[in-house]
gemmi code that builds the backbone of each chain (N, CA, C; Angstrom):
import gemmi

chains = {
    "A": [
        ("UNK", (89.058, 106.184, 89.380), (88.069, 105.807, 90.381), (88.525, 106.185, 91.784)),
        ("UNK", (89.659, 106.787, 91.903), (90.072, 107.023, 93.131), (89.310, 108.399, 93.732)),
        ("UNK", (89.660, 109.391, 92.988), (89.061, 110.712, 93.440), (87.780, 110.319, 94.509)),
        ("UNK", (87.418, 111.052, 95.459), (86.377, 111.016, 96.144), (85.259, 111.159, 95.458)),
        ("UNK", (84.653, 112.417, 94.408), (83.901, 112.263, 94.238), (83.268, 111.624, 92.854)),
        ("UNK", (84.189, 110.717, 92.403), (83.744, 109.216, 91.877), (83.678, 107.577, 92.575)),
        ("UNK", (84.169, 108.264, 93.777), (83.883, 106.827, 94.395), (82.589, 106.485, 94.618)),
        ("UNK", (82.141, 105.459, 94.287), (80.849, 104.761, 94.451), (80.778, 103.456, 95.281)),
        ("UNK", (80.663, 103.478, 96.809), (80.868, 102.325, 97.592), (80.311, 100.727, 96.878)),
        ("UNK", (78.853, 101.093, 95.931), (78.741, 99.959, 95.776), (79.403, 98.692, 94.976)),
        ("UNK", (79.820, 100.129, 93.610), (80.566, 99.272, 92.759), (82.009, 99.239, 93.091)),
        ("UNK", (81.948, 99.494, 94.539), (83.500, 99.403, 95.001), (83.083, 97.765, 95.840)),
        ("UNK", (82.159, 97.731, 96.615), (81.807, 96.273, 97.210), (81.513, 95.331, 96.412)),
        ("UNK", (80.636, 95.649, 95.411), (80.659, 94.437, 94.002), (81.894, 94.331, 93.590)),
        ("UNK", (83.195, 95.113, 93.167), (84.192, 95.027, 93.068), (84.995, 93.791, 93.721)),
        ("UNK", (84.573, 93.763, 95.117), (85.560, 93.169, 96.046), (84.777, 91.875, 96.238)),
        ("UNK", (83.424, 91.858, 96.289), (83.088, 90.912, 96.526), (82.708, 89.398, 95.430)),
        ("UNK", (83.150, 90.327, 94.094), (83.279, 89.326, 92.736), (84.905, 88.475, 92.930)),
        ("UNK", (85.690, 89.356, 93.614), (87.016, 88.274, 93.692), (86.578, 87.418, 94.265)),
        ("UNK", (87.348, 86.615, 93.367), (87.484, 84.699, 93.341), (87.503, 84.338, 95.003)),
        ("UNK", (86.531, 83.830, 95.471), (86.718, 82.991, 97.197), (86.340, 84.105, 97.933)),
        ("UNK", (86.454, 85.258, 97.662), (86.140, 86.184, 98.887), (84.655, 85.588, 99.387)),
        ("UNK", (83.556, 85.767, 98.910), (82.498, 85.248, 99.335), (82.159, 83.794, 100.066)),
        ("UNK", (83.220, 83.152, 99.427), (83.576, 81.781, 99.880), (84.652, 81.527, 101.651)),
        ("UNK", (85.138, 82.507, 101.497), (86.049, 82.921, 102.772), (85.097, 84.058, 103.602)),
        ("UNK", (84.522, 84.474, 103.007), (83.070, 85.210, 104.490), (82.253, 84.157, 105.092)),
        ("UNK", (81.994, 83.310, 104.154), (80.840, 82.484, 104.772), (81.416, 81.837, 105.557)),
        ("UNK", (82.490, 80.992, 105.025), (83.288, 80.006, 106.020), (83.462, 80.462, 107.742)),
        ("UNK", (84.416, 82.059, 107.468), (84.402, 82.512, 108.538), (83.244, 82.916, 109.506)),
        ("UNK", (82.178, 83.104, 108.776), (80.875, 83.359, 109.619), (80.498, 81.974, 110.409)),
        ("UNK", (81.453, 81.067, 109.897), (80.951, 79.695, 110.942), (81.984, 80.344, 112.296)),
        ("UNK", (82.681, 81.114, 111.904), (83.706, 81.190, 113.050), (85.202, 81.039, 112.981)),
        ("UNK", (85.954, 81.909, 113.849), (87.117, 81.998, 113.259), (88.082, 80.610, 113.206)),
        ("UNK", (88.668, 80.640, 112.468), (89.676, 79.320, 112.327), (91.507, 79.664, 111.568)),
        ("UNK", (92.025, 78.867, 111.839), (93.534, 78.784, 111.231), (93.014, 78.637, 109.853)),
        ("UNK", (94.643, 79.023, 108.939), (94.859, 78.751, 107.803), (94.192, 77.907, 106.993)),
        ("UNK", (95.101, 76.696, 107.080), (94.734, 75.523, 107.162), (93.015, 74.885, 106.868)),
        ("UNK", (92.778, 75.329, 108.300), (91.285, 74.748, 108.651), (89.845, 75.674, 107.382)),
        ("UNK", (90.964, 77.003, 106.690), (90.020, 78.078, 106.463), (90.319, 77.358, 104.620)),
        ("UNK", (91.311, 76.932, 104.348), (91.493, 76.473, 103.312), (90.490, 75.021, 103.143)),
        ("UNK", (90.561, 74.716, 103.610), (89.956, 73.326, 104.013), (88.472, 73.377, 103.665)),
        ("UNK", (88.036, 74.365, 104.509), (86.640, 74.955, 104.533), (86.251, 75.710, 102.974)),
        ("UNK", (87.363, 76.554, 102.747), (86.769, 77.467, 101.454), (86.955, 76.288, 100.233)),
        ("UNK", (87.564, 75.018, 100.008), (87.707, 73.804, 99.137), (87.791, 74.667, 97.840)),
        ("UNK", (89.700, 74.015, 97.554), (89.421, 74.263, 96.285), (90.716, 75.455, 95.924)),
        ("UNK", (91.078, 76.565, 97.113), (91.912, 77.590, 96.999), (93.098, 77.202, 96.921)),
        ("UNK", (93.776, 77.854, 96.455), (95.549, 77.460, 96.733), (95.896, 78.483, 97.709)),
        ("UNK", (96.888, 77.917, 98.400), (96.934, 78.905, 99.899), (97.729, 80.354, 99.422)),
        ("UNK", (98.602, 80.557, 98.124), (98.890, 81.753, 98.215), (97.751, 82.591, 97.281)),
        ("UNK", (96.571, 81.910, 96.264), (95.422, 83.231, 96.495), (94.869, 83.243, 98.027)),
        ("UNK", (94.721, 82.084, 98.928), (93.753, 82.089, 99.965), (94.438, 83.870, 100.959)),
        ("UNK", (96.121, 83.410, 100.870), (96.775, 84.525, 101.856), (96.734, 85.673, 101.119)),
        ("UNK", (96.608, 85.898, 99.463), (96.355, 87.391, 98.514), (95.149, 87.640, 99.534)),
        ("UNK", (94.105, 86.787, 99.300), (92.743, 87.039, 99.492), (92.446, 87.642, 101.002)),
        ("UNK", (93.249, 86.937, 102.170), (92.995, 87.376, 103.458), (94.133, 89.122, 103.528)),
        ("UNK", (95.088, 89.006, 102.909), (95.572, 90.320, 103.223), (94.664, 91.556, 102.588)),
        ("UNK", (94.243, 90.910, 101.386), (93.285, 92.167, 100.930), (92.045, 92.232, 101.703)),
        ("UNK", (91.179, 91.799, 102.265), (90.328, 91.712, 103.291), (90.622, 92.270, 104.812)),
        ("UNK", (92.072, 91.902, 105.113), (92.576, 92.305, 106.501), (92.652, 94.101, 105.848)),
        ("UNK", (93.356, 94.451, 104.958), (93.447, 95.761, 104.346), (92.303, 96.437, 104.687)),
        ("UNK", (91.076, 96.275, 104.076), (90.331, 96.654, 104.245), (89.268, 96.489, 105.587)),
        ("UNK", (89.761, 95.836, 106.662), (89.236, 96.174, 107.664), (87.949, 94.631, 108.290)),
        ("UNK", (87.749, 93.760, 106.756), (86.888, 92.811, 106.738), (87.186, 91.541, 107.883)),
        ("UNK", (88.702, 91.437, 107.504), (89.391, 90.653, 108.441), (90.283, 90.764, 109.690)),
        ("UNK", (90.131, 90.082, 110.684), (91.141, 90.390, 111.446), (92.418, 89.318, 111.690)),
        ("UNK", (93.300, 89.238, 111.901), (94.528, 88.201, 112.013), (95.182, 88.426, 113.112)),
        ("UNK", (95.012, 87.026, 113.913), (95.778, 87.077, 115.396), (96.859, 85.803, 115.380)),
        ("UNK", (98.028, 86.199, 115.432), (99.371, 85.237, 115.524), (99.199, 84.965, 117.098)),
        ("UNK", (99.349, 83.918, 117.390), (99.044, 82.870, 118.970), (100.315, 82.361, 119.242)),
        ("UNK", (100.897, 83.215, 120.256), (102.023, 82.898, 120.948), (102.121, 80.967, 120.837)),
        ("UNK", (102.964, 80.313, 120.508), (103.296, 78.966, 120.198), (103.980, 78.709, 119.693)),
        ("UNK", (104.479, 77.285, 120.214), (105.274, 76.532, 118.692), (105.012, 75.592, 118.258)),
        ("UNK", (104.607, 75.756, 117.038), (105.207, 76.750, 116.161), (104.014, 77.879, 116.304)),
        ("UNK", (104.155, 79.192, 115.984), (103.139, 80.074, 116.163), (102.189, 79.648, 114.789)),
        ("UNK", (100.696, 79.893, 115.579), (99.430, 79.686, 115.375), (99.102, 80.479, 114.960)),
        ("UNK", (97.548, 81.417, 113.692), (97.778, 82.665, 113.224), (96.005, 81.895, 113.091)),
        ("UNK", (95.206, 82.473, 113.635), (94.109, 82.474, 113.578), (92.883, 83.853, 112.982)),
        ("UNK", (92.011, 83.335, 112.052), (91.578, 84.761, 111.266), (90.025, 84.610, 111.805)),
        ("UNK", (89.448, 85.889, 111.949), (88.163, 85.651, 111.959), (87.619, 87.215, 111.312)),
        ("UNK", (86.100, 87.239, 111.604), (85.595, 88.954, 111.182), (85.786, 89.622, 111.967)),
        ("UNK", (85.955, 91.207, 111.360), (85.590, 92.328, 112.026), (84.090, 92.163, 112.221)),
        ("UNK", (83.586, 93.444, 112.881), (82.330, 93.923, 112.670), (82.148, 93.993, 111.562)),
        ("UNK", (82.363, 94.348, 110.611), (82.066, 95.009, 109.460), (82.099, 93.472, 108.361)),
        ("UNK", (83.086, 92.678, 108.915), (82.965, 91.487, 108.294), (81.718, 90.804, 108.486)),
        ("UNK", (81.307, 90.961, 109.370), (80.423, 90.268, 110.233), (78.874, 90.506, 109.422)),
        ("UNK", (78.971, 91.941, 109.068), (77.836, 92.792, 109.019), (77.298, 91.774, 107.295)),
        ("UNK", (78.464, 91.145, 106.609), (78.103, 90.526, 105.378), (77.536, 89.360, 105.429)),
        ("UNK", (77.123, 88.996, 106.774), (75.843, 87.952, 106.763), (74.947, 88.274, 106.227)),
        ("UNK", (74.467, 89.248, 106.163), (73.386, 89.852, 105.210), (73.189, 89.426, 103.245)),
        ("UNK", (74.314, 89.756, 103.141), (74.589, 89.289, 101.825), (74.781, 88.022, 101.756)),
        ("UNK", (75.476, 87.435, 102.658), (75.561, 86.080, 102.315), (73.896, 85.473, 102.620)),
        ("UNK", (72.937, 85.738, 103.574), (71.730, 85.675, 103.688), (71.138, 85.733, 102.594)),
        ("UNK", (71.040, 86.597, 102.019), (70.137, 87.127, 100.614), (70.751, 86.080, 99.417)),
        ("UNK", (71.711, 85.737, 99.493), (72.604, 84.728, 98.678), (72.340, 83.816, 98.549)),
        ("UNK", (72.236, 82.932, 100.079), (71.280, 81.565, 100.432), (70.217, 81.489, 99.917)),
        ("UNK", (69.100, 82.353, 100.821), (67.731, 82.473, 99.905), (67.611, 82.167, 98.178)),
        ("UNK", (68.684, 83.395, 97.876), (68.302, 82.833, 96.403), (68.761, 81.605, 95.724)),
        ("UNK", (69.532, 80.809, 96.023), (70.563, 79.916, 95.574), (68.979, 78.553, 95.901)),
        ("UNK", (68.747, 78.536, 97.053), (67.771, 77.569, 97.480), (66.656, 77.995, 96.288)),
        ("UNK", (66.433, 79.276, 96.215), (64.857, 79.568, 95.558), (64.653, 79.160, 94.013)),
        ("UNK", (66.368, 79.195, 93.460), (66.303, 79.287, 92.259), (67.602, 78.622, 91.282)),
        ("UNK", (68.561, 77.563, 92.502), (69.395, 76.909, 91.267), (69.513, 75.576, 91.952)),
        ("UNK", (69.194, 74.423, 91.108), (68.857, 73.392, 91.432), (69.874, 72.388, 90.203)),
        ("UNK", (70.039, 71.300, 90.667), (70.809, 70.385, 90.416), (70.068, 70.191, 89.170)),
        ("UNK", (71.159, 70.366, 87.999), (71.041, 70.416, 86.413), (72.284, 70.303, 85.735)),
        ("UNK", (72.751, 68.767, 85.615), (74.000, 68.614, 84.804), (73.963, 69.316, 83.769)),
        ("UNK", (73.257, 69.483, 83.168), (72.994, 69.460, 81.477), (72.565, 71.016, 81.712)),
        ("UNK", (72.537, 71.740, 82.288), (72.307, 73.176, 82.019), (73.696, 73.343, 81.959)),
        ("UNK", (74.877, 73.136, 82.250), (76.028, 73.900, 81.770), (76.467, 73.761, 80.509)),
        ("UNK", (75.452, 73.798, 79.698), (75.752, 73.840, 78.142), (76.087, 75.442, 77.514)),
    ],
    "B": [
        ("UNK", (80.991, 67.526, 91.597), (80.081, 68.412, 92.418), (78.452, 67.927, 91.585)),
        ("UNK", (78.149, 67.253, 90.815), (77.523, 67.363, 89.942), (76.015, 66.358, 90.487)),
        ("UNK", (76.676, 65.205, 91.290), (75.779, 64.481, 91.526), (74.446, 65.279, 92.760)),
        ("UNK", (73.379, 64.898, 92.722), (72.459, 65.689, 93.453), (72.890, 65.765, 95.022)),
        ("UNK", (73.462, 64.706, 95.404), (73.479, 64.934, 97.262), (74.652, 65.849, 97.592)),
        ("UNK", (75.250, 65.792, 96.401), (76.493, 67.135, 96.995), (76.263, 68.242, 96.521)),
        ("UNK", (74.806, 68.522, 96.183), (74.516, 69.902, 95.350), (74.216, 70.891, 96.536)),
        ("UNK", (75.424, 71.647, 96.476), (74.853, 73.090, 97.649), (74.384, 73.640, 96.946)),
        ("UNK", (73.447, 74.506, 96.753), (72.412, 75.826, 96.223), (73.311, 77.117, 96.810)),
        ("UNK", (73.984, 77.202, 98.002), (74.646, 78.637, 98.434), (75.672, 78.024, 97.786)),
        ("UNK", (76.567, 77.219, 97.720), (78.193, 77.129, 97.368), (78.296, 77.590, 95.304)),
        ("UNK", (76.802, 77.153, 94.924), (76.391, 76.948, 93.649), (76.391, 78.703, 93.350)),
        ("UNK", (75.730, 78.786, 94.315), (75.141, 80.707, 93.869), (76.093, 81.651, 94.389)),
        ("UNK", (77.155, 81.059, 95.097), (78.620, 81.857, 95.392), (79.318, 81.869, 94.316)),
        ("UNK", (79.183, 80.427, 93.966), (80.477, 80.954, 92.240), (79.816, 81.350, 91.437)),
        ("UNK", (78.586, 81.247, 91.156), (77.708, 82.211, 90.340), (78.064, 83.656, 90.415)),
        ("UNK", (77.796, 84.129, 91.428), (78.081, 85.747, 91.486), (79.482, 86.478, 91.942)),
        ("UNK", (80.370, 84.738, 92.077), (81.836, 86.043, 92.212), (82.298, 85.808, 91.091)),
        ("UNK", (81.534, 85.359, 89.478), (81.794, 85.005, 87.993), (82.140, 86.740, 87.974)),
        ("UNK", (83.725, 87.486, 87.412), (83.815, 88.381, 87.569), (82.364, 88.952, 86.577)),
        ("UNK", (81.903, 90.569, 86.773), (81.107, 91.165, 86.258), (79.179, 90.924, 86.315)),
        ("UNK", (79.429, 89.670, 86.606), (78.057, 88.893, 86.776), (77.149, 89.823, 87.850)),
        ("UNK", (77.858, 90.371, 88.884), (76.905, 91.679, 89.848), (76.814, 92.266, 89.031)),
        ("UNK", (77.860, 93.273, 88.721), (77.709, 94.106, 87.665), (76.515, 94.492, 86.933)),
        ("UNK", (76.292, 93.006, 86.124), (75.215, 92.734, 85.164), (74.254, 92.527, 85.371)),
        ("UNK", (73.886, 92.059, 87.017), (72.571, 92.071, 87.351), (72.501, 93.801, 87.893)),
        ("UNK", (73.014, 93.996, 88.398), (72.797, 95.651, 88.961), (72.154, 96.555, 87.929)),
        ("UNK", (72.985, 96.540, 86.918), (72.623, 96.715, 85.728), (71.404, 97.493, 85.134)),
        ("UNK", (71.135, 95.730, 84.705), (69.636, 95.012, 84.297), (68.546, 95.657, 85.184)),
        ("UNK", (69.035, 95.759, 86.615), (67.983, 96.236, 87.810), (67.096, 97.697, 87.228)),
        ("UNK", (68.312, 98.182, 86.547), (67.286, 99.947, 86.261), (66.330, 99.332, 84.912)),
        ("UNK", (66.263, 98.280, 84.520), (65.682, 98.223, 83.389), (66.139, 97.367, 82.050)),
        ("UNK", (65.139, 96.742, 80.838), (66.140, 96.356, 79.528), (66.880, 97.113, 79.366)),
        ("UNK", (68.373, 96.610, 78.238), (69.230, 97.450, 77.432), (69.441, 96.379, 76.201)),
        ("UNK", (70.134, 97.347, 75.295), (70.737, 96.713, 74.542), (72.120, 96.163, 74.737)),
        ("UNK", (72.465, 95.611, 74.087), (74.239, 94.926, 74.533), (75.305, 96.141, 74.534)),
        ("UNK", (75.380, 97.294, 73.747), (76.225, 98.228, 74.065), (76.060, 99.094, 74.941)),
        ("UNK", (74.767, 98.963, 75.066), (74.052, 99.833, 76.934), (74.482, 99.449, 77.827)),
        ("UNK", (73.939, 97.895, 77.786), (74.691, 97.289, 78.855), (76.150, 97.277, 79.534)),
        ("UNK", (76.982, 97.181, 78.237), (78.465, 97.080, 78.033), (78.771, 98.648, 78.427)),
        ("UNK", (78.384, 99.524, 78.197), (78.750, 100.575, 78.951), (78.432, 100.972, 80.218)),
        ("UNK", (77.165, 100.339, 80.586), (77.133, 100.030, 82.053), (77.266, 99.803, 83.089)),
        ("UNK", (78.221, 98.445, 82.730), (78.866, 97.752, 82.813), (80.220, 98.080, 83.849)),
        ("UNK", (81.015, 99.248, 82.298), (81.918, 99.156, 82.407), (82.733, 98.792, 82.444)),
        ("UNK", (84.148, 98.767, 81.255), (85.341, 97.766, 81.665), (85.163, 96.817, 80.990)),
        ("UNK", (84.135, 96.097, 81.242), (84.306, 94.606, 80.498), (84.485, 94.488, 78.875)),
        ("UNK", (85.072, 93.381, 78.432), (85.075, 93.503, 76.614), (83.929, 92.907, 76.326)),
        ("UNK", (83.562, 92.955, 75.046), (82.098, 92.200, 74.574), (82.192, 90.581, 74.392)),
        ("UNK", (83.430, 90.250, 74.229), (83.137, 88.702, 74.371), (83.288, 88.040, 75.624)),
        ("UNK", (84.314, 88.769, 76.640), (83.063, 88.778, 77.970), (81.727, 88.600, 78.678)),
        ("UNK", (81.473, 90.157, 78.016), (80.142, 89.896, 78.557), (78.921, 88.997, 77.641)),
        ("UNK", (79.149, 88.786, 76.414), (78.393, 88.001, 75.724), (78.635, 86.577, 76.439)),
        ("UNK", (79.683, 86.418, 77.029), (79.345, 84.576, 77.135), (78.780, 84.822, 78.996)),
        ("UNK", (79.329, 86.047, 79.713), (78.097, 86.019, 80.759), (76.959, 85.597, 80.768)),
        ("UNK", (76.432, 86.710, 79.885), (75.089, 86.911, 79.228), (74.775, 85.504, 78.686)),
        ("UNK", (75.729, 84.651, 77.964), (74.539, 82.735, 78.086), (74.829, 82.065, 79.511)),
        ("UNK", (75.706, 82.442, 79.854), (75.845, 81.674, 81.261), (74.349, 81.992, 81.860)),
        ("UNK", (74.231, 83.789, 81.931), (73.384, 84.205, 83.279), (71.453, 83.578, 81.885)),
        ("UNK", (71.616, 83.206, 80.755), (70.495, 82.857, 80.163), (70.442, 81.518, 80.510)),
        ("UNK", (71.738, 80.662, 80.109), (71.500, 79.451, 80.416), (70.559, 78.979, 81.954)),
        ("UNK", (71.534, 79.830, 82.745), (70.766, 79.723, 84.670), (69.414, 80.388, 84.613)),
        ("UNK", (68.285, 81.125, 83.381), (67.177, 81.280, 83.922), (67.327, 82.950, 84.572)),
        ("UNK", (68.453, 83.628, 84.445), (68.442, 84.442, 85.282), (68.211, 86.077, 84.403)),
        ("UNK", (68.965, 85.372, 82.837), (68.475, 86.557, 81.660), (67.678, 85.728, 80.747)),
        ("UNK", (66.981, 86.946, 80.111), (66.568, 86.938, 78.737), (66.653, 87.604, 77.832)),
        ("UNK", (66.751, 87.620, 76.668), (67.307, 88.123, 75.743), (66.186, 87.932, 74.441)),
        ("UNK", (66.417, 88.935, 73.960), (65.154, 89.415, 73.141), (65.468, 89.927, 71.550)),
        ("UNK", (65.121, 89.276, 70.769), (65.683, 90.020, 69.330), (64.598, 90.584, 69.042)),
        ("UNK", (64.899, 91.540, 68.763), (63.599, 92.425, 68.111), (63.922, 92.520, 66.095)),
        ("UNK", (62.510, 92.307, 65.695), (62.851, 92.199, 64.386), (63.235, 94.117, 63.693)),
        ("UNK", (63.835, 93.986, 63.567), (64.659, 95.535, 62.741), (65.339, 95.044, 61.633)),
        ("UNK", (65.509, 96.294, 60.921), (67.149, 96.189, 60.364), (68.371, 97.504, 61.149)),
        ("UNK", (69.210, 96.896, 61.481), (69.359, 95.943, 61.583), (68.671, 95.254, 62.825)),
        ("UNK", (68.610, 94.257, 63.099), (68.257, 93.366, 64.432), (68.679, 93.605, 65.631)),
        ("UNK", (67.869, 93.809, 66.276), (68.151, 94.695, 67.782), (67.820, 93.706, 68.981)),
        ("UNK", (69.042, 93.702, 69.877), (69.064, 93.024, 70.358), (68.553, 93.259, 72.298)),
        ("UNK", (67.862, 92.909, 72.845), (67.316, 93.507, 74.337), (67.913, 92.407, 75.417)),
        ("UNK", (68.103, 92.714, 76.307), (68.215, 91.836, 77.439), (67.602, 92.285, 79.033)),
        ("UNK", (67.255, 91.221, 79.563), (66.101, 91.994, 81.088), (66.701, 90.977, 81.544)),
        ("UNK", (66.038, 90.989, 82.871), (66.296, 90.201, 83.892), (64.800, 89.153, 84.309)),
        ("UNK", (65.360, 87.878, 83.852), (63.676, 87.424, 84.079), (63.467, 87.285, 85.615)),
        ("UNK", (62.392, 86.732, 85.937), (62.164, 86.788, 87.945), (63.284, 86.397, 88.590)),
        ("UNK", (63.293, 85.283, 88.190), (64.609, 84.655, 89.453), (65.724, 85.869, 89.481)),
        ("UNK", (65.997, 86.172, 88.153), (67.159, 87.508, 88.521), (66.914, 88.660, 88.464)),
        ("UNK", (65.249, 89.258, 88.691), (65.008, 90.304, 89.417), (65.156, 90.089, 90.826)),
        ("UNK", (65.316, 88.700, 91.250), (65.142, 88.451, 92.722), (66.451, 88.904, 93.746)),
        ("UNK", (67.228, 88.778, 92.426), (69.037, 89.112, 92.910), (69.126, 90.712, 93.450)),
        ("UNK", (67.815, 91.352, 93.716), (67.758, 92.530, 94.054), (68.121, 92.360, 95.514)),
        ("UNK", (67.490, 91.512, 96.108), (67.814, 91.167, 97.781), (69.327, 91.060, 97.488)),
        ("UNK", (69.628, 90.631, 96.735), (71.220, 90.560, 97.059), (71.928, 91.812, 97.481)),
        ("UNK", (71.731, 92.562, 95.830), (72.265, 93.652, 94.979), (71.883, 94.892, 96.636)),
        ("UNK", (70.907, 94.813, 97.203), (69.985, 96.039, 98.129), (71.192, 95.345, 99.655)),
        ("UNK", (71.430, 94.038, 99.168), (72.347, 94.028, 101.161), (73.881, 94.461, 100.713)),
        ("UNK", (74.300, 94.272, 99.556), (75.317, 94.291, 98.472), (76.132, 96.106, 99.078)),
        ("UNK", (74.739, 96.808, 99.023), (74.790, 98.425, 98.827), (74.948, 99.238, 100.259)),
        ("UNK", (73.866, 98.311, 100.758), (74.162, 99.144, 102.249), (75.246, 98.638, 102.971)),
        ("UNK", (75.870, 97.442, 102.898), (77.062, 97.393, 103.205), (78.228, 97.760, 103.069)),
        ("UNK", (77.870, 97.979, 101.692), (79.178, 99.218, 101.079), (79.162, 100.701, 101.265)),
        ("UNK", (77.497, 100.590, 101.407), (77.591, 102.667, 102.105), (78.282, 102.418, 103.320)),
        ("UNK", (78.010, 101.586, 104.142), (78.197, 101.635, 105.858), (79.859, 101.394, 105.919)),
        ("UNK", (80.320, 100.516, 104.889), (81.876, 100.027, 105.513), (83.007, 100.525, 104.377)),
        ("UNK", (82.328, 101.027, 103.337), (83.690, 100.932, 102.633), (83.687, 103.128, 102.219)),
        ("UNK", (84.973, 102.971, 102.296), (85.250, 104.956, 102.448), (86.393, 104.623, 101.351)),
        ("UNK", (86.385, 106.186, 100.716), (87.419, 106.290, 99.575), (88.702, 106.349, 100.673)),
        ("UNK", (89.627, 105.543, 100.032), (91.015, 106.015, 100.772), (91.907, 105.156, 99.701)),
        ("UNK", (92.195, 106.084, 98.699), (93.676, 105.507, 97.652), (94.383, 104.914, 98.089)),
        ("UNK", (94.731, 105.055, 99.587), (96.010, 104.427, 100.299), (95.798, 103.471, 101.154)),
        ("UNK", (94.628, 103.097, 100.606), (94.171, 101.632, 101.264), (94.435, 99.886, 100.298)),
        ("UNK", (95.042, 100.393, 99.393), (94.949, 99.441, 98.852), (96.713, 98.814, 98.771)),
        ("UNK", (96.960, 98.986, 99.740), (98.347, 98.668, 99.719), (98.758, 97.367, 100.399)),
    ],
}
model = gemmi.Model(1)
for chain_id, residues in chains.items():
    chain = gemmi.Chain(chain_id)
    for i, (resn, *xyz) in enumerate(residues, 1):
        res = gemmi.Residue()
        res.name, res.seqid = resn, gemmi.SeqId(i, " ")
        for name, pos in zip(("N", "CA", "C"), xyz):
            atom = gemmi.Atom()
            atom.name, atom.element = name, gemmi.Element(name[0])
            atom.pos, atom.b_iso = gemmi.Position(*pos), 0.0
            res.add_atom(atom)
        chain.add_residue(res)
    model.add_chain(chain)
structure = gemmi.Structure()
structure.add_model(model)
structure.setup_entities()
């Protein structure tokens, strides 16, 4: 899948965007950037070394950005790129459907 | 998470679709029915008892259907009923975000 002309952006973004929390760590951040901590807190549920797999592979690719804040102890605050940013869209289309079409049903997880 | 006042519909339809392959399978479905080895090659990658227990997850949620057709042997169809033709808004912000941000580069994944 590497060669150029098998790359296929989409099933390269479905790719990335099926890992575990990534979608869960866009939205969060679309409230705005925050620490570690506060981003773990928010995504409920991660253990902080997938949360830090998850932000380096995102920073990799350009989704995330990471700013260490002169302090002590130093502070390391993450928020979007542009391009991170640009996945409000998806997360939009996400909402919509989630409201339109999955509704509180113990008994459907059969 | 189960009781109704803590039911998010987006937090619900986030782990829904980062269920690995679950895009995949709606993307899929989008060009049309298949059969289960259509699909599975479609797919790509995934094993069949994989995608078979997708496939009741994404039936259980309303989102497939699945169709036996009487043959010999018995042939099996699967579509996408409305609610998960609807996952097209997704699948359509899914795509142009990945044309716009993501570029082949092997040496990006480091």
């Amino acid at each position: 899948m590497e060669r150029e002309e098998d790359f296929c952006p989409i099933h390269e973004a479905i790719n990335l965007l099926q890992e575990k929390w990534v979608l869960h760590i866009v939205r969060a951040l679309l409230e705005g950037e925050m620490g570690f901590n506060q981003l773990a807190r928010a995504v409920g549920g991660v253990n902080p070394a997938t949360l830090s797999h998850r932000l380096e592979r995102l920073a990799a690719l350009g989704v995330v950005e990471k700013e260490v804040l002169q302090a002590m102890p130093p502070r390391t605050r993450y928020r979007l790129t542009q391009a991170g940013r640009e996945l409000e869209s998806v997360i939009a289309a996400i909402e919509a459907w989630g409201k339109a079409y999955l509704k509180p049903a113990p008994d459907r997880r059969t």
